[in-house]
Phi, psi and omega in degrees: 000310183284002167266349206278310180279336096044303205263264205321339209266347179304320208272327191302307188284328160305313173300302169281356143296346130332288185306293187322316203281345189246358173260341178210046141315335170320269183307352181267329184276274182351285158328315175307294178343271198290333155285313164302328180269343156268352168304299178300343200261330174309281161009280195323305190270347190280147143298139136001144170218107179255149174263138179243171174190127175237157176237125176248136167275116173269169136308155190246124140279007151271059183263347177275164191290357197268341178271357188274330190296314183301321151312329168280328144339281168289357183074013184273005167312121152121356199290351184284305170330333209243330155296316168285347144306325180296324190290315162340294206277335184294161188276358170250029175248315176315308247244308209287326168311292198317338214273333191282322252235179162179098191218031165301301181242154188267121206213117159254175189186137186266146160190146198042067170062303184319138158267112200273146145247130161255184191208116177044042157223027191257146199276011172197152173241099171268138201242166187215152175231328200225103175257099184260174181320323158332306203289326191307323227234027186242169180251112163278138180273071188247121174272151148248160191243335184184214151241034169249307157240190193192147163265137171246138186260116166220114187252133174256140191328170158273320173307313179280358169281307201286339186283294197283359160301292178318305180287333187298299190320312199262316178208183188278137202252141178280178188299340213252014196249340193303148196273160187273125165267113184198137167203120162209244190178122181228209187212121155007113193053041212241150187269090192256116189233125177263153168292337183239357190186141157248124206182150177232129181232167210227132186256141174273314183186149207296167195196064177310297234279322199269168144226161198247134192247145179211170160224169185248172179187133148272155179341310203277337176246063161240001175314291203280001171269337177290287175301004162250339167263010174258138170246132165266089194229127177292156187273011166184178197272324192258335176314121160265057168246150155227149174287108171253133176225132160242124184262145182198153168314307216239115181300343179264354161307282204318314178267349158283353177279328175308311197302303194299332184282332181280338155338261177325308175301315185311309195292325194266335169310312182280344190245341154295317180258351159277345154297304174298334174267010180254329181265353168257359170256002166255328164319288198288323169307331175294319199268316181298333157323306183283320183289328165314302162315299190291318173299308195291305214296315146303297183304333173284312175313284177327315186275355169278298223273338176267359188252320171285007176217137161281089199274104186261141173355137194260185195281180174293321188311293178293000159252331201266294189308294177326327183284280169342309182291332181300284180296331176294323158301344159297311190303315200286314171340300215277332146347279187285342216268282205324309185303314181309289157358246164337307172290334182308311183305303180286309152352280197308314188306316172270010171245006192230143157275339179231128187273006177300007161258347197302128167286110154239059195256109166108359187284334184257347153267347154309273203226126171287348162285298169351291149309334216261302166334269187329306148339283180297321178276010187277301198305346206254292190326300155313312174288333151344264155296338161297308171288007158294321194298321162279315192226149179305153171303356190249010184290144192282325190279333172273333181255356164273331148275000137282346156282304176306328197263345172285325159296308173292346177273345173295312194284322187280319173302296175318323176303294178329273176342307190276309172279014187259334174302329191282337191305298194307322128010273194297312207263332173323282180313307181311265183335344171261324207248345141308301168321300190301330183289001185271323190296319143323328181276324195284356144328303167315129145331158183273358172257341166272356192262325190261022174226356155288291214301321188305278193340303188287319187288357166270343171312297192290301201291311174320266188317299196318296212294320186317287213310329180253003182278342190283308161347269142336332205248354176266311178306318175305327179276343172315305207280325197269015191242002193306138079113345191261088177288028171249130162231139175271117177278331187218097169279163204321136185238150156278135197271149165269324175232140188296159190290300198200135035251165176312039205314329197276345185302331187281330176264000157290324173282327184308338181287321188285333180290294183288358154269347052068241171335323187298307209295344227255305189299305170323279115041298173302315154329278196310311208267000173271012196283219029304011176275157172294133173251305197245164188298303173329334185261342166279310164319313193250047200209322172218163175272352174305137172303156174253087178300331172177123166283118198250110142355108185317123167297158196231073184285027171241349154297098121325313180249002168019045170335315153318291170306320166295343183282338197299309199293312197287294184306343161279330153341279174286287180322353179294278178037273184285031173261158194309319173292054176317312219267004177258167183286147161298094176287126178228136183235139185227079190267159172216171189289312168240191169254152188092006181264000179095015173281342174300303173316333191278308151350295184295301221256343190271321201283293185305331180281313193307328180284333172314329216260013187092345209240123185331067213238122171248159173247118178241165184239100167254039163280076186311326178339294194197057180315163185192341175302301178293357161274001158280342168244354176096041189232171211263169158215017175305011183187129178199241199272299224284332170275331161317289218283323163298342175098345190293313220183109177329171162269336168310330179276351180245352191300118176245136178265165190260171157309280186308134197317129160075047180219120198225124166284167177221123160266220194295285195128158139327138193270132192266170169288337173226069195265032146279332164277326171265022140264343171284005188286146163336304213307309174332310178298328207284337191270319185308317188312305186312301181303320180312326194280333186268334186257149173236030139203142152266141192211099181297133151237100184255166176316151168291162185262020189275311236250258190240183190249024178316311191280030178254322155331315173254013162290323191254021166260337185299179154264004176193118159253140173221118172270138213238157195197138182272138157261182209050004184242308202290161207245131213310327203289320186286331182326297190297297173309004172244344195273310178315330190274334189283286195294356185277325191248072168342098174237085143342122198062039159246182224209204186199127163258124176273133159261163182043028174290134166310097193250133207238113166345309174299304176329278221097348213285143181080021188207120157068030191261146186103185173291352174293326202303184267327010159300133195277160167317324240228311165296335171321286188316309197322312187307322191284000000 
């Protein structure tokens, strides 16, 4: 049961959300109108968005297995990557584009109400040497005049009027800040120099018809327009590609800004490893120098010592020691090389905070993590200060890479550390095993032992100097064999149709939007309207019967059909109240005044006289009589000198035009026509009337007002409270329904008047026990 009702009470709200909606159609479709047509003008005026997108492949800089432990360590998979999106992005690869580009200054031209940009396609070219802030931020104006000059213009905005109005107010605009007013007529390559901007324009080829708007910027400050329509994205999580897309109004901007970024990116990738293969071929020249020294300086010893001693063969035993002693003082060289190495580094690291100075020249044949380190906090370092430049230290992005780079540098001491115990280790072992082979020599005669010691030490200097010219003659060729393990795989295209925007998608929602807002606004109506509109708001407020709905009159209607038929169904339901075979009180009242009862009266009275049957009105609204000007009748005499005693009743009783209808009106407005209506006498002229007539029909005060009509509300055989619609206020409903159970006033009923009559309704036509009588009978009647 309670779902059932549930479902009706669902159908109930649905319906009147209908209603409402077929009650300020107007106003709904009219709002749907003007959001769909700014849906469109908006559509219209957004600029064209073409997308340009290149896919480039990086290299995995992780390929030995000791840097895949290492990352797995630190938890760093996937981090190279995720650097080569920052660096993409960063303001110094942007900075570096810009140097290809030349997209500062900016040049329009209207057509059809729109501002087209154009791009390396302008029918002039402007160059600036001297900008001040003003200049940046104002629109030149170039007319042409001929083909020789042109006026130039700058008018400032309204928005930039009401801001330096606003500031003019609060403090003093220095001179270089003020906005610029300027129209004067130059010439073609002519050097135009101003207090606020120096700038030349250059003609490509005439351009009578238009006129063109340009701004100026320098280059350099186009960093952040390039880097808010720009995305970096790997094309998938294990992939090392990545998607670069630039959006931008004009598609050949779009594809030259990719290009200059994949530029730039290839070139700083490349200018990295020749740097680093630059700082190890000064590293190693430094070293060969020295060794060199040292090698000449051996070979001169060995050749003083074989030419002032005559000198034999040395024995075998004492070329095999002498060979030994040789590699083993390399390895220990090469050793001290490493160990020196690893301390510069730990050294540098605890007295600097930025390793971009760190010589890492021999780090990746010392130790390949190491290196590997050292690498990632340069990258780590780099990406910093690039993102310092937009943002602060307390930036999520800034403080996760300073957490990477502390980490990673915690992980480089320990390493450092960890290779220098082993070197030392390693030089332990060399050195013990050296002693023991010196100890073999000294075995040895002494001229053969001091032509051993010559011998090994030009051996040892010899293998060290080979070892760094092969060294070198390998860097060198590493720098001139450099580079770019980044390929661009799929380059830039000019896009043909623009991404966005969507007009129709935009003018379907301003449509669904603006019907949307109509409907939200009805609804809101409705629900602050608190007046009756419809049958439905009586029904669903009291349980008093609906005698009848009367249609809004028409005095351009001659025949006003409706209404009568409205009237004739109000009619037949009197009909059918219980006392048929008796004459009829029908009392007719309202909550205010202006609700139409006198008139509803008026027109009930006349169908029933119609129908044979014997019908007076008297009007005791003594108040605010209104009945004899519906029939034209005199009141210099009525209820109110009846009931005073003034005048019989044979004397105020008027006949009306219409057959078998006889009126009482008011009468002169008395001091009291509460008491007299509330007088005996009043029972005894209805008894009297009942005998001659067969309805009698009360137009009493409304009850809202005063309490005159409440006697004869409970003596009638029928009260109808007649209630307007769009005017009576829903609250009477309920305050008519309270008065009917507190004086248990029996057979009353309720008429809605002045319904907006609508086809579709129904409303006034067969409603009630009237209903199915035809059109054909009515007339009869009539």
């Amino acid at each position: 049961m309670s779902t059932q009702t549930q479902i009706n009470q669902d159908e109930i709200n649905f319906a009147e959300i209908f209603r409402v909606v077929r009650r300020y159609k107007f106003s709904i479709i009219t709002l749907t109108i003007i959001a769909t047509l700014l849906a469109a003008v908006f559509a219209y005026f957004s600029p064209n968005i073409y997308s340009s997108s290149a896919t480039i492949f990086i290299k995995e800089s992780n390929k030995n297995p000791n840097e895949d432990i290492l990352n797995k360590a630190l938890g760093m998979q996937g981090a190279n990557i995720d650097n080569e999106v920052a660096i993409l992005q960063s303001h110094t690869i942007a900075s570096k584009a810009l140097n290809e580009l030349n997209i500062g200054t900016r040049y329009y031209f209207k057509h059809n109400l729109k501002t087209i940009e154009l791009y390396q396609d302008t029918p002039f070219i402007v160059s600036h040497t001297f900008l001040t802030q003003n200049a940046r931020a104002s629109l030149f104006h170039i007319k042409p005049l001929d083909k020789d000059s042109f006026r130039l213009i700058i008018k400032p905005s309204l928005k930039q009027k009401m801001i330096n109005a606003i500031k003019s107010k609060l403090t003093t605009i220095p001179e270089d800040q003020k906005l610029i007013t300027y129209n004067a007529i130059h010439h073609y390559n002519e050097k135009i120099q101003t207090a606020w901007f120096t700038i030349s324009v250059q003609k490509v080829y005439d351009y009578q018809d238009k006129d063109y708007t340009f701004t100026i910027q320098e280059n350099s400050k186009m960093i952040p327009f390039i880097q808010q329509s720009l995305s970096v994205t790997p094309v998938s999580k294990e992939a090392t590609m990545l998607n670069i897309t630039f959006q931008d109004n004009v598609a050949k901007r779009a594809v030259d800004v990719i290009n200059a970024l994949n530029k730039a990116y290839i070139s700083d990738e490349l200018s990295m490893k020749t740097l680093s293969a630059k700082k190890t071929l000064e590293f190693l020249d430094t070293q060969i120098a020295a060794i060199n020294k040292t090698l000449q300086k051996s070979a001169r010893n060995l050749e003083n010592y074989k030419s002032k001693n005559l000198v034999v063969t040395l024995s075998e035993k004492a070329t095999l020691t002498t060979e030994k002693l040789s590699d083993l003082e390399s390895k220990l060289y090469e050793l001290n090389m490493k160990e020196n190495f690893f301390q510069n580094i730990a050294s540098y690291i605890k007295t600097h905070d930025d390793i971009d100075g760190l010589n890492l020249s021999g780090a990746e044949n010392a130790n390949p993590i190491i290196s590997n380190l050292l690498m990632k906090i340069q990258e780590q370092t780099s990406l910093k200060k690039s993102l310092l430049i937009d943002y602060t230290e307390q930036h999520p992005d800034v403080i996760k890479i300073t957490q990477s780079i502390a980490s990673l540098k915690q992980t480089l001491k320990q390493t450092i550390a960890a290779s220098i115990r082993t070197i030392q280790e390693q030089k332990a072992s060399l050195q013990r095993t050296i002693e023991k082979h010196k100890k073999d020599l000294e075995a040895l005669p002494e001229q053969e032992r001091k032509l051993t010691t010559l011998t090994r030490s030009f051996v040892v200097n010899e293998k060290v100097y080979s070892y760094l010219l092969q060294k070198r003659a390998e860097t060198a060729i590493l720098q001139s064999s450099t580079v770019s393990e980044t390929r661009v795989i799929d380059p830039a295209t000019l896009a043909n149709k623009p991404i966005k925007p969507k007009r129709l998608f935009i003018i379907i929602v301003g449509l669904i939007l603006g019907m949307i807002i109509g409907i939200m606004q009805a609804l809101l109506r409705a629900k602050l309207d608190n007046t009756v509109k419809s049958i439905e708001d009586i029904e669903g407020t009291t349980t008093l019967p609906v005698y009848g709905v009367i249609p809004e009159f028409n005095n351009k209607d001659k025949d006003n059909s409706a209404f009568k038929e409205a009237l004739r169904v109000v009619r037949t339901n009197i009909e059918f109240i219980q006392n048929s075979d008796k004459s009829k009180l029908v009392t007719v009242t309202s909550s205010i005044p202006m609700e139409g009862k006198t008139t509803i009266i008026s027109e009930i009275a006349k169908i029933v006289a119609k129908t044979h049957k014997k019908a007076i009105i008297l009007d005791l609204d003594m108040r605010r009589a209104r009945l004899q000007e519906k029939f034209s009748l005199e009141n210099s005499k009525g209820m109110s000198t009846l009931l005073a005693g003034k005048d019989t009743i044979n004397d105020v009783i008027q006949h009306s035009d219409a057959d078998n209808l006889d009126i009482i009106t008011a009468g002169p407005t008395p001091p009291n026509p509460s008491e007299l209506i509330m007088s005996t006498k009043m029972n005894k002229i209805i008894e009297f009337l009942l005998t001659k007539y067969d309805y009698v029909f009360l137009d009493t005060p409304p009850i809202g007002l005063v309490s005159d009509a409440m006697m004869l509300l409970k003596v009638s055989d029928l009260n109808l409270f007649i209630l307007k619609a769009n005017f009576s206020k829903k609250e009477f409903i309920g305050s008519i329904e309270r008065l009917v159970e507190d004086h248990k006033l029996h057979n009353s009923g309720i008429i809605l008047n002045q319904v907006k009559f609508d086809k579709k309704s129904g409303y006034g036509f067969g409603y009630g026990y009237g209903y199915g009588y035809s059109n054909e009978y009515y007339k009869s009647e009539s």
